[in-house]
C-alpha positions as CSV (number, residue, x, y, z in Angstrom):
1,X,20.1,-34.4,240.4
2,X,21.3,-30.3,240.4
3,X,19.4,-28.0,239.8
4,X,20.7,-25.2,237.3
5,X,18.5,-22.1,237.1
6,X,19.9,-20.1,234.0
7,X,19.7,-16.2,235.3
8,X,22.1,-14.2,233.0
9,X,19.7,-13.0,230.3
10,X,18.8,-9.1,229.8
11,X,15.3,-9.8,228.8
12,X,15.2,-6.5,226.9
13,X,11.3,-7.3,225.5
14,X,10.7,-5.9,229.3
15,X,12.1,-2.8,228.9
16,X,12.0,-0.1,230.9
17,X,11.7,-2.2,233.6
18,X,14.4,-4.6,232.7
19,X,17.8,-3.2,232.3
20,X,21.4,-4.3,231.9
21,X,21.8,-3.6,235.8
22,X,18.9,-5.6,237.1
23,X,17.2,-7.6,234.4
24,X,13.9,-9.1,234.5
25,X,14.2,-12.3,236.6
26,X,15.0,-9.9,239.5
27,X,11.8,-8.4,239.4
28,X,8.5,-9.4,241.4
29,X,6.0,-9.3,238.0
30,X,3.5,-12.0,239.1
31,X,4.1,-11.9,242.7
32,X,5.2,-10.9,245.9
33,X,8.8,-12.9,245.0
34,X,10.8,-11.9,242.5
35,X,11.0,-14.4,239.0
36,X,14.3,-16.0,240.3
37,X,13.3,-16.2,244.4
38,X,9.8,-18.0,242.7
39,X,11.6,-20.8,240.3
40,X,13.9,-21.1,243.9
41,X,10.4,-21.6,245.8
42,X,9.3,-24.5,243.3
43,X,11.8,-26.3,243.6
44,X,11.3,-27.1,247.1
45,X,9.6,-30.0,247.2
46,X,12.4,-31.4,245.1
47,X,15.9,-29.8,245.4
48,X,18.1,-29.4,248.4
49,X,19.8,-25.9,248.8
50,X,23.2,-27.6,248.3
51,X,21.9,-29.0,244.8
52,X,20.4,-25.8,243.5
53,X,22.7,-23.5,241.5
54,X,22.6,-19.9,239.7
55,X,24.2,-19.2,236.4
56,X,24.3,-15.7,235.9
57,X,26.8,-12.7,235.0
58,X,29.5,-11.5,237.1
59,X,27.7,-8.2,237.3
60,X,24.5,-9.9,238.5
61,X,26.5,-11.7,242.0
62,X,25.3,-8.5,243.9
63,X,21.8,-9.0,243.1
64,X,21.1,-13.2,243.5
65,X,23.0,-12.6,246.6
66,X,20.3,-10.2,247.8
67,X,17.7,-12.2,246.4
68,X,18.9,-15.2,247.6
69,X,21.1,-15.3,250.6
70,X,21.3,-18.7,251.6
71,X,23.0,-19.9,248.4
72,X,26.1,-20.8,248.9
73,X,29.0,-19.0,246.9
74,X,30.3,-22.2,245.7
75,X,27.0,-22.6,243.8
76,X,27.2,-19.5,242.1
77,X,28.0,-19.6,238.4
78,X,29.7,-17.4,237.1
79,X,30.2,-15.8,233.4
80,X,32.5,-12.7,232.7
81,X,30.8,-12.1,229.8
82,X,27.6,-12.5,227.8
83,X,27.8,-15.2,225.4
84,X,24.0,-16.8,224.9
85,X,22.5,-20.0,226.9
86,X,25.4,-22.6,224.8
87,X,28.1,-21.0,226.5
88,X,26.3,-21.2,229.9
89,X,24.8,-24.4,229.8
90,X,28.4,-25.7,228.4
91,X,29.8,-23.7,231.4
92,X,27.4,-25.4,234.0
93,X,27.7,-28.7,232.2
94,X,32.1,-28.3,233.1
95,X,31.8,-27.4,236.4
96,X,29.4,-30.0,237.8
97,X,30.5,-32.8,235.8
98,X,34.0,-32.0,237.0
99,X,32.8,-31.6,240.6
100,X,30.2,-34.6,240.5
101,X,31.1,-37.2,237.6
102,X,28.0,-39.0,236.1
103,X,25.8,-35.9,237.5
104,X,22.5,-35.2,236.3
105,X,21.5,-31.5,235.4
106,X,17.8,-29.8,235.0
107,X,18.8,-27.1,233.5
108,X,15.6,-24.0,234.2
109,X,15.0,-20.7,233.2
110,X,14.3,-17.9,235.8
111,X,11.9,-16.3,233.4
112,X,9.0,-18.6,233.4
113,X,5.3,-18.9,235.1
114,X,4.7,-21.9,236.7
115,X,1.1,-22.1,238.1
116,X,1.1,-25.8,239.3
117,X,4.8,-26.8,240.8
118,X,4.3,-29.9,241.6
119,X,3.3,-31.2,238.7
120,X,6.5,-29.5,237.8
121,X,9.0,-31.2,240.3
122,X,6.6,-34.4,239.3
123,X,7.7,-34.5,235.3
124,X,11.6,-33.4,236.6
125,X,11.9,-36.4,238.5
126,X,10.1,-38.5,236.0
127,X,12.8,-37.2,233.4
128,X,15.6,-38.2,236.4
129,X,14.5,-41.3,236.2
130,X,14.1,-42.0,232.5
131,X,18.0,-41.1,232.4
132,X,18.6,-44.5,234.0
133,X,18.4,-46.3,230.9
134,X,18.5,-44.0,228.3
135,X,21.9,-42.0,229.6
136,X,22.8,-40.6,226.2
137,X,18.9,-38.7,225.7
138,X,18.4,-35.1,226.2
139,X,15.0,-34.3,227.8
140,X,12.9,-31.2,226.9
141,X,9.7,-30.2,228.6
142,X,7.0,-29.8,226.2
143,X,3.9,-27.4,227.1
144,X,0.9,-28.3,225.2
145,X,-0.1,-24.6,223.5
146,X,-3.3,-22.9,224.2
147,X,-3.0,-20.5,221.3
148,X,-1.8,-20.2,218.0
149,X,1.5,-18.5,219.8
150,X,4.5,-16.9,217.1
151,X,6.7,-16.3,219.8
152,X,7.7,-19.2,220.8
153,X,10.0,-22.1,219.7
154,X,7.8,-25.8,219.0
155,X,8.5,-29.2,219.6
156,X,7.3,-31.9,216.9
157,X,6.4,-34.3,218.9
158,X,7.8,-38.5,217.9
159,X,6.2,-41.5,218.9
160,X,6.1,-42.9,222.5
161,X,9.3,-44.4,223.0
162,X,8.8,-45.3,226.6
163,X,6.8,-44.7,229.7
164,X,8.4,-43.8,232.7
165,X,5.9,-44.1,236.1
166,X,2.6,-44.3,233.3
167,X,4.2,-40.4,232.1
168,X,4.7,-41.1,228.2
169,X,8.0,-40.2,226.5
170,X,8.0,-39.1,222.9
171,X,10.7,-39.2,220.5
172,X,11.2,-35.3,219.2
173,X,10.6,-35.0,215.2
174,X,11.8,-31.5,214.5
175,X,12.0,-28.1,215.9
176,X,10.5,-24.9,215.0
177,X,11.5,-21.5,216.3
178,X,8.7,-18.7,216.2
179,X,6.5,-19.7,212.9
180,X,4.2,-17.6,211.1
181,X,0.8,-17.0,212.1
182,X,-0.6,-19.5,209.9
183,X,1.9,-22.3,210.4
184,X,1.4,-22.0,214.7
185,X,-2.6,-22.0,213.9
186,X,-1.7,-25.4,211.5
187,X,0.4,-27.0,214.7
188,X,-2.2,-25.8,217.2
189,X,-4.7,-28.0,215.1
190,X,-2.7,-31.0,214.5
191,X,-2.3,-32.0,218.3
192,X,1.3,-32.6,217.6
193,X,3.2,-29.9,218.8
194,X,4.4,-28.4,222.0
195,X,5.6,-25.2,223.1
196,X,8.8,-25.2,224.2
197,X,10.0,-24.2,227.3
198,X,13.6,-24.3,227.1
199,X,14.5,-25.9,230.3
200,X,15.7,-29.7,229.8
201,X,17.2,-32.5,231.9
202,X,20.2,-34.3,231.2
203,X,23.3,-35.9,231.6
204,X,26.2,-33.3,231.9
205,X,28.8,-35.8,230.7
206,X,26.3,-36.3,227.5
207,X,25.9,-33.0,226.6
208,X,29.9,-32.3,226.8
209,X,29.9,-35.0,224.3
210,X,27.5,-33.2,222.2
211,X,29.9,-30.3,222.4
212,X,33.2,-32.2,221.6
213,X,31.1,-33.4,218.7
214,X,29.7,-30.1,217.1
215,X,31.1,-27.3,218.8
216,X,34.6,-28.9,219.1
217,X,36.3,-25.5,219.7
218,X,34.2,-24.8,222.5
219,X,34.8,-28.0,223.9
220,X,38.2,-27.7,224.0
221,X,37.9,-24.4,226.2
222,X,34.9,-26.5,228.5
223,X,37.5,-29.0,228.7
224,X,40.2,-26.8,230.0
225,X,37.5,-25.2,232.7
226,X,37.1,-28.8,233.7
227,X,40.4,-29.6,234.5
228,X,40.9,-26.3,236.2
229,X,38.0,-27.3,238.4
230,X,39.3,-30.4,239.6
231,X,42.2,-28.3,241.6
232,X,40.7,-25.4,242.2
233,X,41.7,-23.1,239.6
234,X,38.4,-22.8,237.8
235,X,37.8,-19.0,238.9
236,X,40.9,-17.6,237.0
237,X,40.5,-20.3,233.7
238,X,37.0,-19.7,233.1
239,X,38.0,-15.5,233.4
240,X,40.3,-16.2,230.6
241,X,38.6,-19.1,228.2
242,X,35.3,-18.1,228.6
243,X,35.0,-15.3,226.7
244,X,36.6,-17.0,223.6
245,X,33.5,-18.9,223.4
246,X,31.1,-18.7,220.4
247,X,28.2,-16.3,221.0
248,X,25.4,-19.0,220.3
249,X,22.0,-20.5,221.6
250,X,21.8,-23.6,223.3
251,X,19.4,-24.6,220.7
252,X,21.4,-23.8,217.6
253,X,25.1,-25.3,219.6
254,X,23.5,-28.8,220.3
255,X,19.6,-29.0,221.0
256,X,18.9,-29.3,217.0
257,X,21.5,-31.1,215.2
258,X,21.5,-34.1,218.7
259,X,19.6,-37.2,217.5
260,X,18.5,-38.8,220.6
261,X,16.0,-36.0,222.0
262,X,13.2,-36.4,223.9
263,X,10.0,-34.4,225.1
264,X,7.4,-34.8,228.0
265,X,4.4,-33.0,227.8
266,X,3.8,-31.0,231.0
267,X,0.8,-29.3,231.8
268,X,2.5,-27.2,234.6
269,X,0.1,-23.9,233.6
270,X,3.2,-22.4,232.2
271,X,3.9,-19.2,230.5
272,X,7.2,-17.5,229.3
273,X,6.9,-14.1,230.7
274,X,9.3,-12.6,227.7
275,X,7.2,-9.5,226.8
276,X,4.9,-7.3,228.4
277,X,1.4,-9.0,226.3
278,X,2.5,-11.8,228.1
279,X,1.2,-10.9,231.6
280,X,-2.1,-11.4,231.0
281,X,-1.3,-15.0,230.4
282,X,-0.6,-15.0,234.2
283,X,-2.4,-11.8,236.4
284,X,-6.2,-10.8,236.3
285,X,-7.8,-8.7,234.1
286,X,-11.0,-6.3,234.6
287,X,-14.2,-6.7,232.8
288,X,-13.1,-4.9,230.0
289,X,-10.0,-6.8,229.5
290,X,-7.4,-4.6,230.9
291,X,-4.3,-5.3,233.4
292,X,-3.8,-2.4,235.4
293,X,-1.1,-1.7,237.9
294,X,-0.4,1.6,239.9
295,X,-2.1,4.5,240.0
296,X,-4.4,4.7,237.2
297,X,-7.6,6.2,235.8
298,X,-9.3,4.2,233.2
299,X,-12.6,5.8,231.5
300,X,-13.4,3.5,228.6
301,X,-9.9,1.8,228.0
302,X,-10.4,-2.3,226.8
303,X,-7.4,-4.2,226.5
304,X,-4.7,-2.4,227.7
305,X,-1.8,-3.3,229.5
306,X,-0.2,-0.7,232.1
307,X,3.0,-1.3,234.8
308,X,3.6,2.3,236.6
309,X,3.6,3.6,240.1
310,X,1.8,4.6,242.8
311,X,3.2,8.3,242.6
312,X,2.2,9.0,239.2
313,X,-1.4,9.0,238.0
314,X,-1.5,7.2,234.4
315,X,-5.2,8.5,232.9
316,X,-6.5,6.6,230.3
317,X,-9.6,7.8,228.0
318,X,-11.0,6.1,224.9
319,X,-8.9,3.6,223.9
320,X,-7.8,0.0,223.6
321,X,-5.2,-2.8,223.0
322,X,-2.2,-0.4,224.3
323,X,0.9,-1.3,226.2
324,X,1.7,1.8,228.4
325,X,5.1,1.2,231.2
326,X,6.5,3.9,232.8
327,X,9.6,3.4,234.8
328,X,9.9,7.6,236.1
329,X,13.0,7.2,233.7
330,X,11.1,6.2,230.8
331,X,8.0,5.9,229.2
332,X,7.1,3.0,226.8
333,X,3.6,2.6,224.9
334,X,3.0,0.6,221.7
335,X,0.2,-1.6,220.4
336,X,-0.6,-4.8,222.5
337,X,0.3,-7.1,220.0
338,X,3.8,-5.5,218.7
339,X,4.7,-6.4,222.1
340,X,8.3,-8.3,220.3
341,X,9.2,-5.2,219.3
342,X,10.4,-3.6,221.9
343,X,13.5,-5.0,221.5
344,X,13.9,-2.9,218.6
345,X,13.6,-0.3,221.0
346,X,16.3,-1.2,223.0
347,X,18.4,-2.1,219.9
348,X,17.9,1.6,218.7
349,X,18.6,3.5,221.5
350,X,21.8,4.8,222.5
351,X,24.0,2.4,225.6
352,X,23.6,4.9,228.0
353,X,19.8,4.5,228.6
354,X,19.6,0.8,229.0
């Protein structure tokens, strides 16, 4: 199996602290690694260094190289410009099956929490395995939800349509992307919904399929990378082809409209760290509910978030659920649950300061 960790997102819900320039997966937020050397570390017990690639943007080869210097260039992934996880994972899904026909990819975020790894590399492999007779499934990890979450995407869950080492398998129903309050507090209660995490396991040669059958225009341009790879040309093609490609979501391009999909329900303690409420999914809080990091005073603050330095005292008196980050650059505070919007933030302001 490779190992595809998908590290070419902005994550602008994180601004100030993620920018164009070094977006959030190159950041130490729950740790002493940063988000892409930690889903690197997980891995271990599982993937080889010569198995384990990075897709990420041409302007980001300066900082996985930093971050991780004993990945080989070859394994390096390259895309000259921004065009959403169905370009990339159609990208990834060229190169490898070109390099290593019949290949199986687990295609991972670098974005994600995952408090028990093992468990982790456990459900990848069972998903490897199940791939031995069902060739033509896509495989989604499904997270059983904790809360009545609206930002993220959920998985219907099917029937059991096979056990692979005792894990069941279940046939996918539907997907939902970010429902209303109400509906996530419905599929909370039903017991038949997962979050889901976005990272998947398949057959490369089956998703190209996928593409030649709904995306057909893309696949003509994955096709062309492809053969480029086989001789070595695939630098230069994918320079030109790639950004031809359709700006879409993985989802939207294939994930949806496929009809043999697949979910196993992991309980890895995950968490999608997309926005700043989200780190209290994953760090301590103090008795009064607050995350705190940096220099700062609290006198009567209650669940409040704050990320500055240790060169600047943050003082905080008489108040509650605020988000308060300050890069030295910039200054960011909002209400703790309007977290999502600071990509309207980013939106609004001018290119120059993100």
């Amino acid at each position: 199996m490779k190992f595809v960790i998908r590290a070419g997102g902005i994550g602008t819900r994180l601004w100030p602290l993620s920018r164009k320039n070094r977006p959030k997966q190159f950041h130490a937020l729950t740790g002493k690694r940063t988000m892409l050397q930690e889903a690197v570390h997980r891995l271990g017990s599982l993937a080889k260094i010569d198995d384990l690639y990075v897709s990420t943007g041409v302007e980001l080869l300066h900082s996985v190289r930093e971050q991780l210097p004993d990945l080989s260039a070859e394994n390096a992934i390259l895309e000259p410009a921004l065009r959403n996880t169905g370009p990339a994972v159609g990208l990834e899904c060229a190169l490898l099956e070109a390099r290593f026909p019949g290949c199986t990819i687990a295609s991972l975020g670098s974005d994600h929490h995952i408090g028990k790894p093992e468990e982790f590399c456990r459900l990848l492999k069972v998903a490897e395995d199940a791939l031995e007779n069902r060739a033509e499934t896509l495989f989604v990890l499904g997270v059983k939800p904790t809360r009545a979450d609206t930002g993220f995407g959920y998985i219907q869950k099917g029937d059991v349509i096979a056990r692979i080492n005792d894990e069941p398998i279940y046939a996918v129903k539907s997907f939902t992307e970010k429902p209303d309050a109400t509906t996530a507090k419905t599929y909370l209660e039903s017991d038949q919904y997962l979050w889901n995490s976005n990272m998947f396991v398949w057959k490369a040669r089956t998703m190209l399929d996928l593409f030649a059958k709904f995306e057909p225009e893309m696949y003509a341009l994955l096709e062309q990378i492809g053969i480029a790879t086989k001789v070595g040309r695939e630098a230069d093609v994918i320079a030109e082809v790639y950004p031809q490609m359709k700006n879409i979501a993985i989802d939207h391009a294939i994930i949806e409209r496929a009809s043999d999909i697949a979910t196993i329900e992991a309980d890895i303690d995950w968490s999608d760290i997309g926005a700043w409420g989200a780190l209290t999914d994953v760090l301590p809080v103090d008795e009064n509910g607050n995350l705190l990091r940096g220099n700062v005073l609290s006198i009567n603050a209650k669940h409040t978030t704050v990320y500055g330095s240790k060169d600047k005292v943050i003082a905080l008196v008489d108040i509650e659920n605020l988000i308060v980050i300050d890069t030295g650059d910039a200054l960011l505070i909002l209400p703790r649950d309007g977290s999502q919007r600071v990509k309207d933030v980013v939106e609004a302001l001018d290119e120059r300061y993100v």
